[in-house]
VOPAGU-2260 file (C-alpha; in pm, 1 decimal, decimal comma):
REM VOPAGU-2260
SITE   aa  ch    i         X         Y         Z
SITE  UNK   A    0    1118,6   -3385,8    1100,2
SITE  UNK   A    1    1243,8   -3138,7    1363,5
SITE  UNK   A    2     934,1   -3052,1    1598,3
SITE  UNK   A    3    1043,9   -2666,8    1553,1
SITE  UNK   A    4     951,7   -2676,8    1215,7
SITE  UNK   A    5     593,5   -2802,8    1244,4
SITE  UNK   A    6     298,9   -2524,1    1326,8
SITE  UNK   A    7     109,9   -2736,5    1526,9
SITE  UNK   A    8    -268,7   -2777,3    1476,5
SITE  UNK   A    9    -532,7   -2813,0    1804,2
SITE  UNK   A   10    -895,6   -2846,5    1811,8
SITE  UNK   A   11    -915,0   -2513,1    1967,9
SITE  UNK   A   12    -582,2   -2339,8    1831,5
SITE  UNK   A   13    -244,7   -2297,3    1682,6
SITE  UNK   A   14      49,7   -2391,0    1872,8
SITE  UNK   A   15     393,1   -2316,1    1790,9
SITE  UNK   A   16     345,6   -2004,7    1556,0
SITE  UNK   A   17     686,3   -1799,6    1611,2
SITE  UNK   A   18    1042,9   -1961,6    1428,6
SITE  UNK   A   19    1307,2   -2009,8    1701,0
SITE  UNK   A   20    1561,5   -2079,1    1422,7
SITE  UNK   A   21    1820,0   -1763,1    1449,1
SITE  UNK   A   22    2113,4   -1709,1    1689,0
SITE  UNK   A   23    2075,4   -1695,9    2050,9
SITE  UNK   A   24    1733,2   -1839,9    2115,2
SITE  UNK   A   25    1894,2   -2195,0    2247,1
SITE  UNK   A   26    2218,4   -2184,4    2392,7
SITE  UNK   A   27    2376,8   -2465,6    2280,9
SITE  UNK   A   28    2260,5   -2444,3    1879,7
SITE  UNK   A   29    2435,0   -2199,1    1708,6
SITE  UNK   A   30    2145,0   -2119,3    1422,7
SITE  UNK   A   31    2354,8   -1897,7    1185,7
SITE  UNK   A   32    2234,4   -1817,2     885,5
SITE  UNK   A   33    2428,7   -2009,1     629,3
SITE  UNK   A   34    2467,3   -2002,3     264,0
SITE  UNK   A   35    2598,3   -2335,0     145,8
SITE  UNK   A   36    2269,0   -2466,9     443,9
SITE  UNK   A   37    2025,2   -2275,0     232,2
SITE  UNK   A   38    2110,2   -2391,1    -106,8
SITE  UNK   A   39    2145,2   -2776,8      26,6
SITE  UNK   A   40    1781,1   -2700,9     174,3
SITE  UNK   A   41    1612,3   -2507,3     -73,7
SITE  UNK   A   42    1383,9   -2663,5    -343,8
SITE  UNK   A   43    1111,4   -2561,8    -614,4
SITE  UNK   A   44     884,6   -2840,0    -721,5
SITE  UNK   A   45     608,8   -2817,5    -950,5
SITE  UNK   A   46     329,8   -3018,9    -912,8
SITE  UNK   A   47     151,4   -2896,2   -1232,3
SITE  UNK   A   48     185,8   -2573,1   -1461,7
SITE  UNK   A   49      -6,3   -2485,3   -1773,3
SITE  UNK   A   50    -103,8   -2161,8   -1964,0
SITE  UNK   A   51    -310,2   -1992,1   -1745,0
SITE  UNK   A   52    -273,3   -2187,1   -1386,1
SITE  UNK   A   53      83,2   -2321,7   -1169,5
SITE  UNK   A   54      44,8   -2490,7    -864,7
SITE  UNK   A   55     445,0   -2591,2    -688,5
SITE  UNK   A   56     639,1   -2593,2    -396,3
SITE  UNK   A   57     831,3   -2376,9    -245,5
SITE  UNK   A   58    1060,0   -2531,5      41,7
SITE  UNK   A   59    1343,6   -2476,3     232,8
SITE  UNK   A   60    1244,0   -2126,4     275,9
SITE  UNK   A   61    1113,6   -1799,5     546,1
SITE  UNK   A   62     779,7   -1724,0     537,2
SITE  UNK   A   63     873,7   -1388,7     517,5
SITE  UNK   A   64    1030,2   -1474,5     132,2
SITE  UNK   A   65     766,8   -1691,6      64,5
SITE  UNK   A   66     561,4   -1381,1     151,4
SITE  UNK   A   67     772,1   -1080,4     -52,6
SITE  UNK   A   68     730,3   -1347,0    -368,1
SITE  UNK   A   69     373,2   -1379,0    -377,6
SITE  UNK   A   70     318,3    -976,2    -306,7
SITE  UNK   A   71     587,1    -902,6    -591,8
SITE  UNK   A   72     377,4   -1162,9    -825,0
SITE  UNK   A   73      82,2    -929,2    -731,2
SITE  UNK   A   74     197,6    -626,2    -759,5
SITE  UNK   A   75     574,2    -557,3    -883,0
SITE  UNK   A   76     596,0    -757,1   -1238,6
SITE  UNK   A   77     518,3    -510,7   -1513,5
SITE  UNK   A   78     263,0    -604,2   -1769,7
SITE  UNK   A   79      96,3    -376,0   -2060,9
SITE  UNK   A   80    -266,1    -280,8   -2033,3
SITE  UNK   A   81    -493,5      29,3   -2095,1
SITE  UNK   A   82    -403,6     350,4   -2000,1
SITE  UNK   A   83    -562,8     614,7   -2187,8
SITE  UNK   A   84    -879,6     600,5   -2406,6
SITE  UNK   A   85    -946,4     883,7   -2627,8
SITE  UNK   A   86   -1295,5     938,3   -2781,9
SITE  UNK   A   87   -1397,0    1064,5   -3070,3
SITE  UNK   A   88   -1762,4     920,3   -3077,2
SITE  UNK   A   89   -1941,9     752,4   -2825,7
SITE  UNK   A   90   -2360,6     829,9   -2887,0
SITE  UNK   A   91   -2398,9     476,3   -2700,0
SITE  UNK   A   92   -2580,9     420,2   -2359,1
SITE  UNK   A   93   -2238,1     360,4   -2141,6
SITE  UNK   A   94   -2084,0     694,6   -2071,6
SITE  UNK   A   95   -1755,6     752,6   -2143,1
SITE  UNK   A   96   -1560,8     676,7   -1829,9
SITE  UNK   A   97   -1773,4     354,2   -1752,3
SITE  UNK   A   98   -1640,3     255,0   -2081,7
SITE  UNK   A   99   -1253,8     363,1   -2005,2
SITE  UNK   A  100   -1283,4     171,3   -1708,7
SITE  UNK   A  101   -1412,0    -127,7   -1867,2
SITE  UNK   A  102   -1173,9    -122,4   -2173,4
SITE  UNK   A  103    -837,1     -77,5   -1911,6
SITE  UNK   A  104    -937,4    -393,6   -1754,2
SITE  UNK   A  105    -934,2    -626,6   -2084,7
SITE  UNK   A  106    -591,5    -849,3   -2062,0
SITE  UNK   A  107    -363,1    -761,8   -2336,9
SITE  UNK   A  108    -147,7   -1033,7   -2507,4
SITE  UNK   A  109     198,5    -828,2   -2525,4
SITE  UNK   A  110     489,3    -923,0   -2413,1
SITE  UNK   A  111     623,1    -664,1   -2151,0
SITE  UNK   A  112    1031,4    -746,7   -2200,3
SITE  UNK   A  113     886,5    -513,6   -2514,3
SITE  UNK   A  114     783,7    -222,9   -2404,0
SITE  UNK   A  115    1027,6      60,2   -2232,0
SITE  UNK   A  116     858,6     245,3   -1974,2
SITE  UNK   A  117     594,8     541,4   -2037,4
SITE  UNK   A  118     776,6     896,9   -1870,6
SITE  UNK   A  119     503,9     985,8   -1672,5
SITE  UNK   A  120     702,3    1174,5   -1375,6
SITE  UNK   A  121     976,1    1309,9   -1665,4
SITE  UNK   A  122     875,6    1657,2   -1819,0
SITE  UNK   A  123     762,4    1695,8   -2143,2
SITE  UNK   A  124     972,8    1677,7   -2489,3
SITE  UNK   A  125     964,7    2107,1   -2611,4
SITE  UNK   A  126    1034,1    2054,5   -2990,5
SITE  UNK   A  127    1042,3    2427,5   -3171,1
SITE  UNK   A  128     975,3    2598,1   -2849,1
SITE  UNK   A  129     661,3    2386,0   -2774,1
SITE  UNK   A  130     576,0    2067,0   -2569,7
SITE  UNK   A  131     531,3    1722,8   -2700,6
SITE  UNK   A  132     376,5    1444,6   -2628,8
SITE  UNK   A  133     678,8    1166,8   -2493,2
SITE  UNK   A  134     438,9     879,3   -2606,3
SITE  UNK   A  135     696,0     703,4   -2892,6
SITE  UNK   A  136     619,3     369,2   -3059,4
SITE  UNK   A  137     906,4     150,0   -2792,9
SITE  UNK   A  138     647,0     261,4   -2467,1
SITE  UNK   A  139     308,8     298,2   -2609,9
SITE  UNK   A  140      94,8      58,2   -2808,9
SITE  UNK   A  141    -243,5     192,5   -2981,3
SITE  UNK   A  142    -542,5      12,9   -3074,9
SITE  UNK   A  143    -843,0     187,6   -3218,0
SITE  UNK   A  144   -1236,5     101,0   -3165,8
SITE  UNK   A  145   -1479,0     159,6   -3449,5
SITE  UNK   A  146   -1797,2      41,3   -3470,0
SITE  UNK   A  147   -2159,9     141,5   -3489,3
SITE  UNK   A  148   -2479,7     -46,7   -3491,7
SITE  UNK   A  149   -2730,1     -71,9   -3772,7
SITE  UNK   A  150   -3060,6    -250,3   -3905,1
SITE  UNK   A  151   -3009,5    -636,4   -4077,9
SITE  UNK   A  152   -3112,5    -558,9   -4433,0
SITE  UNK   A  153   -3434,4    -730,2   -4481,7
SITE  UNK   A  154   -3494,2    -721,3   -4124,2
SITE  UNK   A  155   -3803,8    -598,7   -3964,1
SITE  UNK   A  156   -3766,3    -251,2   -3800,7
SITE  UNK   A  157   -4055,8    -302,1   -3611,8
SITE  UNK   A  158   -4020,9    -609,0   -3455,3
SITE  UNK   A  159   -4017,2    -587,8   -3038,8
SITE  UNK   A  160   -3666,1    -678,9   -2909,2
SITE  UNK   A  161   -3737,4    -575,2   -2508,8
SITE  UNK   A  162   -3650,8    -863,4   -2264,5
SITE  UNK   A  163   -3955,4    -784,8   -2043,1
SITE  UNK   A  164   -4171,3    -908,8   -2338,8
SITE  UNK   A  165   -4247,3   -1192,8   -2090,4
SITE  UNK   A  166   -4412,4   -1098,6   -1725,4
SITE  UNK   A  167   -4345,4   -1432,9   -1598,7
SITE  UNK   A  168   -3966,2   -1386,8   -1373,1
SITE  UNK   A  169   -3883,4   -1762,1   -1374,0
SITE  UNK   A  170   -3847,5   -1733,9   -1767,2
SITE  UNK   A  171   -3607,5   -1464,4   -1714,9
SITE  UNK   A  172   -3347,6   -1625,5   -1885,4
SITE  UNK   A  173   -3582,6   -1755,5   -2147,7
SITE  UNK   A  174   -3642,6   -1401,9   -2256,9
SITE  UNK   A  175   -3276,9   -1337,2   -2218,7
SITE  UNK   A  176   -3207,0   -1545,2   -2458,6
SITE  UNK   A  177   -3446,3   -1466,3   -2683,9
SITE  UNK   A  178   -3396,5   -1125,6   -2653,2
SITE  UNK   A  179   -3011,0   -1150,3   -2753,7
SITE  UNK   A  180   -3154,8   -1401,9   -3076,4
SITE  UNK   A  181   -3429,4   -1075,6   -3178,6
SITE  UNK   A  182   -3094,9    -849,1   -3182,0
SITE  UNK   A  183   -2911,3   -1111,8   -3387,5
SITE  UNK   A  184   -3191,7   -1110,6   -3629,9
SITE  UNK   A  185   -3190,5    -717,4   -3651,4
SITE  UNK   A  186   -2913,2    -550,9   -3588,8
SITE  UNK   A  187   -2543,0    -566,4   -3720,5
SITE  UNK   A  188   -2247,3    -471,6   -3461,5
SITE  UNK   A  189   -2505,4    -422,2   -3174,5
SITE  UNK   A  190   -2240,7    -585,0   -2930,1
SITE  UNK   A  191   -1920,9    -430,3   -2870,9
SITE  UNK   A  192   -1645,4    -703,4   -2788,8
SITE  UNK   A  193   -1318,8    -664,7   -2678,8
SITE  UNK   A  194   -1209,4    -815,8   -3001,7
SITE  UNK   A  195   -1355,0    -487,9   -3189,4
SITE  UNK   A  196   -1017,1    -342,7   -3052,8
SITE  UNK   A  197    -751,3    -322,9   -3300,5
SITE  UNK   A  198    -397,2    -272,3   -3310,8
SITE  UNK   A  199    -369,1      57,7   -3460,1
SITE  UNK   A  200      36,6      80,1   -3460,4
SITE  UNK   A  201     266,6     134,8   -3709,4
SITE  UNK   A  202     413,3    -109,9   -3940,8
SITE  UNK   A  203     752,4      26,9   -3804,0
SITE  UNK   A  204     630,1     -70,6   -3432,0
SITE  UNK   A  205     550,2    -362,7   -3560,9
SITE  UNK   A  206     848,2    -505,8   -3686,0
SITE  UNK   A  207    1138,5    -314,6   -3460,9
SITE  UNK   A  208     910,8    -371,9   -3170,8
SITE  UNK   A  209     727,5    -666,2   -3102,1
SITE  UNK   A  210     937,2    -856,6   -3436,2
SITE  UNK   A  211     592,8    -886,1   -3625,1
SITE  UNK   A  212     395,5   -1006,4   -3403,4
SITE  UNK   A  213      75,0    -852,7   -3405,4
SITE  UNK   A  214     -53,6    -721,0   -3029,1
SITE  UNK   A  215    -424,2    -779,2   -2959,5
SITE  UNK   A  216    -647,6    -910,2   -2717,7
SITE  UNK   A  217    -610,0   -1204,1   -2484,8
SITE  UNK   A  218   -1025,5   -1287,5   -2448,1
SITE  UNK   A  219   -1164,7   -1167,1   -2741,8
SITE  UNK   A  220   -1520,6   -1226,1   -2672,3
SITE  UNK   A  221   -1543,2    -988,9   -2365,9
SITE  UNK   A  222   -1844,0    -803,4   -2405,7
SITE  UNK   A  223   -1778,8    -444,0   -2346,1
SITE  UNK   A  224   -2110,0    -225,0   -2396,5
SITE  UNK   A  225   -2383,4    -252,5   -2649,7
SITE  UNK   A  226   -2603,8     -56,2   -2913,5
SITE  UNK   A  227   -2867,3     -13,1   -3094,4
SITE  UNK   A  228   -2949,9     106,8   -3452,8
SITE  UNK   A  229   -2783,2     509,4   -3503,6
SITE  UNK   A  230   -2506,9     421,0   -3223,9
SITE  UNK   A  231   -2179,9     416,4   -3233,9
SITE  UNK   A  232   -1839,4     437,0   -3080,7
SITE  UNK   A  233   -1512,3     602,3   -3236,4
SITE  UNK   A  234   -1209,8     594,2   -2987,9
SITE  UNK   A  235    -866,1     491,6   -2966,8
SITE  UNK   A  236    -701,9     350,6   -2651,8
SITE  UNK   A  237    -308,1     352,2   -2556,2
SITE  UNK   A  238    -133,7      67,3   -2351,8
SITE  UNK   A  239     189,3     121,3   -2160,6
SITE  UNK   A  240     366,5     -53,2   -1917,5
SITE  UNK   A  241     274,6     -72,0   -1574,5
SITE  UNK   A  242     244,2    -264,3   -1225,5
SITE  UNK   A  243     -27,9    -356,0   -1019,6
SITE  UNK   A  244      40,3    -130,5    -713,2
SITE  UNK   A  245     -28,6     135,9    -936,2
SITE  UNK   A  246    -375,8     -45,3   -1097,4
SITE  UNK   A  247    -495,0    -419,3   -1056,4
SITE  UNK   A  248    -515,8    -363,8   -1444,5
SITE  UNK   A  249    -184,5    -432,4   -1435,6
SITE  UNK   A  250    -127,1    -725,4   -1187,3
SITE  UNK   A  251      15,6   -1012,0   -1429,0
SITE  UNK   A  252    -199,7   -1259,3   -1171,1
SITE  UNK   A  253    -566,0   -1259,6   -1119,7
SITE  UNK   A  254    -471,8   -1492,1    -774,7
SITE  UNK   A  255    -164,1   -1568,6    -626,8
SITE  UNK   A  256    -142,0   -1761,0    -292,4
SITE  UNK   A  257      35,3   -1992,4     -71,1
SITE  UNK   A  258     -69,7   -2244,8     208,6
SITE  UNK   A  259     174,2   -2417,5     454,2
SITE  UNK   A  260     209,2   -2808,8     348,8
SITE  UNK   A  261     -18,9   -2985,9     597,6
SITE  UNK   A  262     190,6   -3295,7     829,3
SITE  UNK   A  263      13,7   -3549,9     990,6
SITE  UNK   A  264      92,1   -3839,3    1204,6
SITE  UNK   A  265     -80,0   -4142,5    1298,2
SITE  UNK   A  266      40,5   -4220,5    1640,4
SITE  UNK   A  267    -126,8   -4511,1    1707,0
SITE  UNK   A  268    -252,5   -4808,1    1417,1
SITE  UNK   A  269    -611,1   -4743,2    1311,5
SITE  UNK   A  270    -771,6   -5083,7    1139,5
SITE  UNK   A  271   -1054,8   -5192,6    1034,5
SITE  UNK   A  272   -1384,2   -4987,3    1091,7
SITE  UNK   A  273   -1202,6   -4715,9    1237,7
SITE  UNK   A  274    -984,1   -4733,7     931,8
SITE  UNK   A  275   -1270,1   -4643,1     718,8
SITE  UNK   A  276   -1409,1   -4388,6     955,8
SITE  UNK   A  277   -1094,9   -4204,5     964,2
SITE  UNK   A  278   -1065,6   -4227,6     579,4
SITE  UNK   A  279   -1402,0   -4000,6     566,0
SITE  UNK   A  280   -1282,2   -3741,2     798,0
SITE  UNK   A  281   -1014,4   -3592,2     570,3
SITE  UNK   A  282   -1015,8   -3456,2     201,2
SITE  UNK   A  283   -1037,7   -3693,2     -91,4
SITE  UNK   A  284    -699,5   -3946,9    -122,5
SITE  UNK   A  285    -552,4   -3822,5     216,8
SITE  UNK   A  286    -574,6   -4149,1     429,9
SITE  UNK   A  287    -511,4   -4471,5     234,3
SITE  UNK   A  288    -590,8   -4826,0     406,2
SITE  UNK   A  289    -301,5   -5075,4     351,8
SITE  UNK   A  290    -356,4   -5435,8     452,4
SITE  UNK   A  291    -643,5   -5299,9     674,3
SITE  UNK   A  292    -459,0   -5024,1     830,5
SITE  UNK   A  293    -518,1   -4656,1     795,2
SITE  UNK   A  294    -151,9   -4457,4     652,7
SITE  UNK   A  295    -121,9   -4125,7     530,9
SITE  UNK   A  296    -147,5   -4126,9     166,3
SITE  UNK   A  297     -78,0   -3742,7      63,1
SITE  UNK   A  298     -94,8   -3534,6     327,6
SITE  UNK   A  299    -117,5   -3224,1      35,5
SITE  UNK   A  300    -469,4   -3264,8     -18,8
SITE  UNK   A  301    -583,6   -3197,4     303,0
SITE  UNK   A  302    -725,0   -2868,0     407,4
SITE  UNK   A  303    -656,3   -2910,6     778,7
SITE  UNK   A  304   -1051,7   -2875,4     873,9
SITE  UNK   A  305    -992,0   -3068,7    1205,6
SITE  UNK   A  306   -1280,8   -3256,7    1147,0
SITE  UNK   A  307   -1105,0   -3556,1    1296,6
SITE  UNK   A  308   -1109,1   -3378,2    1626,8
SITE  UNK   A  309   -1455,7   -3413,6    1670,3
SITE  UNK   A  310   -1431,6   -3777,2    1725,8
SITE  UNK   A  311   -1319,9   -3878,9    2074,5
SITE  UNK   A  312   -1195,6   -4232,3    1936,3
SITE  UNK   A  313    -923,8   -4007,8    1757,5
SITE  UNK   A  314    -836,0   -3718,9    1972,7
SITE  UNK   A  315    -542,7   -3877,0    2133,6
SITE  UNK   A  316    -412,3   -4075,5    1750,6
SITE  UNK   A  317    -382,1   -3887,9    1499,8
SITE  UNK   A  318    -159,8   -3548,8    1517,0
SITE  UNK   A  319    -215,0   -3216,9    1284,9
SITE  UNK   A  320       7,0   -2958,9    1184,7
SITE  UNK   A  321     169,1   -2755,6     898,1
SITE  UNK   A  322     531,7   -2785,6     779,0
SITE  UNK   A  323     703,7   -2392,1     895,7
SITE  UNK   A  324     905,6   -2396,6     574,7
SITE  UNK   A  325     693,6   -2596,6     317,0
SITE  UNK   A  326     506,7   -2337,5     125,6
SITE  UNK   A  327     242,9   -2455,4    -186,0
SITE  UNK   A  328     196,2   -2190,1    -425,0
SITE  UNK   A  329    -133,6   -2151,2    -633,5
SITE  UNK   A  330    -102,5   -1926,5    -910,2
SITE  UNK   A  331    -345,0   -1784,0   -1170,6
SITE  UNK   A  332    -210,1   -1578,6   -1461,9
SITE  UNK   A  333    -425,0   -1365,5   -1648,7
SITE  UNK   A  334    -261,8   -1487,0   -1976,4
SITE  UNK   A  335     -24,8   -1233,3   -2068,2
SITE  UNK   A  336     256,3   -1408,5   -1889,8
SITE  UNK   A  337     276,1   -1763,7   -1772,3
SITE  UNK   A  338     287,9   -1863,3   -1409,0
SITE  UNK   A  339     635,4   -2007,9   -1429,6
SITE  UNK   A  340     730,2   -1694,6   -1578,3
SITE  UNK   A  341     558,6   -1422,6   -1370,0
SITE  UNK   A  342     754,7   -1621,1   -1061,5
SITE  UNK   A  343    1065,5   -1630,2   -1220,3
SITE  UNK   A  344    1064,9   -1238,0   -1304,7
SITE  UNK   A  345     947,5   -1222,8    -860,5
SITE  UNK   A  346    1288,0   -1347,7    -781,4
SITE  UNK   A  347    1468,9   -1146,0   -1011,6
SITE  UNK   A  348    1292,4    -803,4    -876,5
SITE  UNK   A  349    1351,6    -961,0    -512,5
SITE  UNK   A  350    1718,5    -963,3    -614,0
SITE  UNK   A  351    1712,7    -621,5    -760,5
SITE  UNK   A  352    1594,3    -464,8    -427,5
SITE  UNK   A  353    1859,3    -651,7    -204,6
SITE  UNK   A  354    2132,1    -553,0    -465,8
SITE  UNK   A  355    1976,6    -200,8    -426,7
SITE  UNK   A  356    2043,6    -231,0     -54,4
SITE  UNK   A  357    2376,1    -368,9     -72,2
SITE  UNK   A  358    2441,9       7,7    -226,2
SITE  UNK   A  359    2405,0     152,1     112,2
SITE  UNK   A  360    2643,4     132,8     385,1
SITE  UNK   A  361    2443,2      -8,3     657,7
SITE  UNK   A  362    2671,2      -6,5     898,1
């Protein structure tokens, strides 16, 4: 591999930091940006994807579009969540915006190709002289939240069910659990979960919509308040479509990240003892011993902690670095969207904004 492309790694610092591929930097290499060169080195590989979590490659590519993905995963690909919550009763101990708050961040399982967007900046509908709400069932999705809290028939009312009942702090979670048993025992509904919100829409929404496919919660055992016996909560709550530079409510990813691959060389055979030694210095399956000698087995699991520079035997062996244009991508969904999915719909917003500028004459 070309030297240029490896970010090299010293006990003290970081060498090599700034690209040098583009025109004019070496006289005799020419450097222009190419096409038909960026498709033949371009590459996507996944190392493993499921529901929730993707972990691939991204190679053959600037740091400055590995970059514009991972902020567009974060904060450009629409998903539904919590907008507005309207109350109609709340006579429980969590005031009403603490409650809001709490309800807007509970992951919604809706698919956002769905939902057209809510007119927030457009002014309002005037039907028979007077203003209307523009909230219609294609960009707003209701669920209502009824419940109140009362006495287990046959249930002692005057049982204790304070978590204090016990002085002694390292049975804190003791009581804690006992506590939440007593309430079990003698209360109905005095836990609130996120699963107490229903879809409230129309059986025309329904169908035209989201093709009868009910919305509702992603994590429906998300506690959001409780109550006690004479409590209650009456509200409804409205979902519309949204991104996460407006609200992390919206941010399809709860982490989305990259790391440079890490490269490194063995420049001189390491057997035996030393072998083993230098096996203990990296991460977990990153040096492998072969017939007694010490190879790099998968340089991906290392974390680059330069722990082998602390060890004078290998200071002048074993080289460290990061491949420029080898970019691993961790990312976690928060279930509304897969991973593969949420990075798809990156690159085709990336593409909408250079299309955008290709409008302009920028000449």
């Amino acid at each position: 591999m070309s030297e240029d492309k490896i970010v090299g790694i010293k006990h003290d610092r970081v060498t090599n930091v700034t690209a040098t591929d583009f025109p004019g930097h070496y006289n005799d290499v020419e450097n222009a940006w190419s096409l038909d060169t960026f498709k033949k080195q371009l590459d996507i590989k996944i190392h493993y994807l499921t529901d929730d979590v993707g972990n691939f490659d991204l190679i053959g590519a600037d740091s400055s579009i590995a970059n514009a993905f991972r902020r567009i995963m974060m904060a450009e690909v629409p998903t539904v969540a919590f907008e507005e919550v309207v109350f109609t009763n709340n006579t429980g101990i969590m005031h009403d915006e603490v409650l809001a708050s709490r309800i807007g961040l509970v992951p919604l399982k809706i698919d956002p190709d769905k939902v057209e967007w809510y007119p927030f900046y457009e002014p309002a509908p005037v039907v028979d002289g007077e203003k209307t709400s523009p909230a219609n069932d294609r960009n707003t999705v209701p669920f209502s939240l009824k419940v109140s809290c009362t006495h287990k028939p046959g249930a002692s009312k005057n049982k204790n069910n304070s978590s204090n009942s016990n002085s002694n702090s390292n049975n804190n979670n003791n009581n804690n659990n006992n506590s939440l048993q007593k309430a079990d025992d003698l209360y109905e509904h005095h836990t609130v979960f996120a699963k107490d919100l229903v879809y409230a829409g129309s059986e025309e929404q329904l169908e035209k919509v989201f093709g009868g496919v009910r919305p509702e919660v992603l994590y429906p055992d998300i506690v959001l308040t409780k109550l006690r016996p004479g409590q209650e909560i009456d509200l409804m709550a409205y979902a519309v479509l949204g991104v996460g530079s407006d609200h992390a409510k919206f941010s399809p990813v709860a982490t989305a990240s990259y790391r440079l691959m890490p490269h490194i060389e063995l420049l001189e055979p390491i057997e035996g003892a030393a072998a083993e030694k230098l096996q203990t210095l990296f991460s977990p399956g990153v040096i492998g011993i072969e017939d007694g000698q010490a190879v790099v087995k998968d340089a991906r699991r290392d974390t680059v902690s330069r722990e082998v520079f602390r060890h004078e035997e290998f200071k002048d062996k074993v080289r460290l670095g990061r491949k420029r244009d080898h970019f691993i991508y961790h990312v976690e969904s928060t279930g509304a969207m897969q991973p593969d999915e949420i990075f798809v719909k990156s690159i085709d917003i990336l593409r909408n904004k250079c299309l955008g500028l290709l409008q302009y004459d920028l000449a």
